[in-house]
Each structure stands twice: as structure tokens, then as C-alpha cells.
N, C-alpha and C positions, 0 to 999 in steps of 0.2 A: 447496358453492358451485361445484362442477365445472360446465362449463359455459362460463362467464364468462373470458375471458382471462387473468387474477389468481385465481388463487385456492392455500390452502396444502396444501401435502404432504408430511407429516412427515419422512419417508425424507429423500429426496432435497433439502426444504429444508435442512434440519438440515446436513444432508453441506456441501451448497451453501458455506451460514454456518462450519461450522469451518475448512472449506478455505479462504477467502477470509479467513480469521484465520492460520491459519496462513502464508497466500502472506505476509501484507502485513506479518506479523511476521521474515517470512526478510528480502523489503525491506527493512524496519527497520534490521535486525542488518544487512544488507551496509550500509546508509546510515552506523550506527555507525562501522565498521572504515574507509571511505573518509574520514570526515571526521575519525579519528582521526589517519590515517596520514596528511592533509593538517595537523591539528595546527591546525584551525579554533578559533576563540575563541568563547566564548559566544552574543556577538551576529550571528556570521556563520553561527550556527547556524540561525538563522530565515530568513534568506535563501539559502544551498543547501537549504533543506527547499522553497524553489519549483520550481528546477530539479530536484530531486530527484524530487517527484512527477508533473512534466511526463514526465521522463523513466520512469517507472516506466508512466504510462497509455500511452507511444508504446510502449514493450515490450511491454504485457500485449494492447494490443487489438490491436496487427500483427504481433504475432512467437507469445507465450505462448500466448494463447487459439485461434486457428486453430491450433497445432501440436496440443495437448491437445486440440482436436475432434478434428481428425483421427487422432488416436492412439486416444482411446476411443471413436471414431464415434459423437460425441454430436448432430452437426451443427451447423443455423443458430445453432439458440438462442445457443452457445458463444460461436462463432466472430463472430456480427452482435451481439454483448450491446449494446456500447457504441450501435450505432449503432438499436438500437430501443428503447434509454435515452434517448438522445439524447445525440451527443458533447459539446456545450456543457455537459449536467449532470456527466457522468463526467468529463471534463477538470479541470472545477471542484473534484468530491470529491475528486479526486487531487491536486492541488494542495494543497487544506487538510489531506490527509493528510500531504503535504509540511511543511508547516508545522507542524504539530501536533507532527508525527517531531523536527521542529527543536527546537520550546519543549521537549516531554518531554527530548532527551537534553539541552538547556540547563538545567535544572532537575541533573539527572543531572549534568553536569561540575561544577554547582558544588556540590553536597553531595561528589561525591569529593574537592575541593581541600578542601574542608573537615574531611574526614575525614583527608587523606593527611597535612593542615599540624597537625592535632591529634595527630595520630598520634608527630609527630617532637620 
């Protein structure tokens, strides 16, 4: 399908995909440890996972991904992702990633209270 604008390539998609797993899983874990050390409650869990993912797409598309071009002289692709996605769609997944990040560790704090109150 080379050619056409779209089309897949093993190498480099792949690479693409774990990396962009592993970014959003470091995100995660620092989102964890902030909202520990803030001592957020369950339900205010879902709600910093908004700002959480607004603020993860202003990092990655103006600071993260133009540095990482420039580092590995990957160029436009990199550094314009967002904006030949279209910011409105990426803003969005990032946000729900936000949210998402929320319910998961919400689920997570209460099987530990549940673990830690069984435990004693």
C-alpha cells in the first residue's frame, strides 16, 4: 500500500506503538505518585485525570515531541504529529487518557484499602 499517505511499516510502526506505551505509562506512574502525595480521594480521582491529560498533550506536543525531533533528526512528522492529526482529536484522546488514568487508579485505591483493612 506504499504510495498512499497511510499506509503500515512494520519496523518503525511497531517501535512507534511500544514507545507511545511506554511514554504514557511513565505519565501514569508520575500521575500515580502526584496524586498520592496530594492524598486525592477516590472520586477526585476522575477529575484530576482531566487536567492531568490536558496537561500531558501541552508537554508532549510543545516541549516533548519537538525536543525528541530534534534530537533524533526525525523532523516534521514528529514535531507537527498533533497538528496534522488534528489538535481537537489529540487534545480529546488526551483528556480521556486523563480520565481513564483516573477510574484505573480509582479502582486501584480501593482494592488496596481493601486489602490493607483485611490485612489488619
Amino acid at each position: 500500500m506504499m504510495g498512499s499517505e497511510f499506509y503500515f511499516s512494520f519496523g518503525p510502526d511497531v517501535s512507534g506503538v511500544l514507545i507511545h506505551i511506554m511514554v504514557g505509562a511513565g505519565y501514569g506512574a508520575v500521575f500515580a505518585v502526584v496524586v498520592r502525595m496530594l492524598k486525592l480521594g477516590s472520586p477526585m480521582l476522575l477529575v484530576a485525570g482531566l487536567p492531568w491529560g490536558a496537561l500531558v498533550f501541552l508537554f508532549s506536543a510543545f516541549l516533548a515531541l519537538p525536543l525528541m525531533a530534534a534530537i533524533f533528526n526525525s523532523g516534521d512528522q514528529i514535531t507537527h504529529i498533533a497538528k496534522s492529526a488534528g489538535w481537537g482529536t489529540v487534545f480529546t484522546e488526551h483528556l480521556v487518557f486523563g480520565v481513564v488514568l483516573g477510574a484505573l487508579l480509582m479502582l486501584g485505591v480501593r482494592s488496596w484499602k481493601r486489602v490493607s483493612s483485611s490485612a489488619v
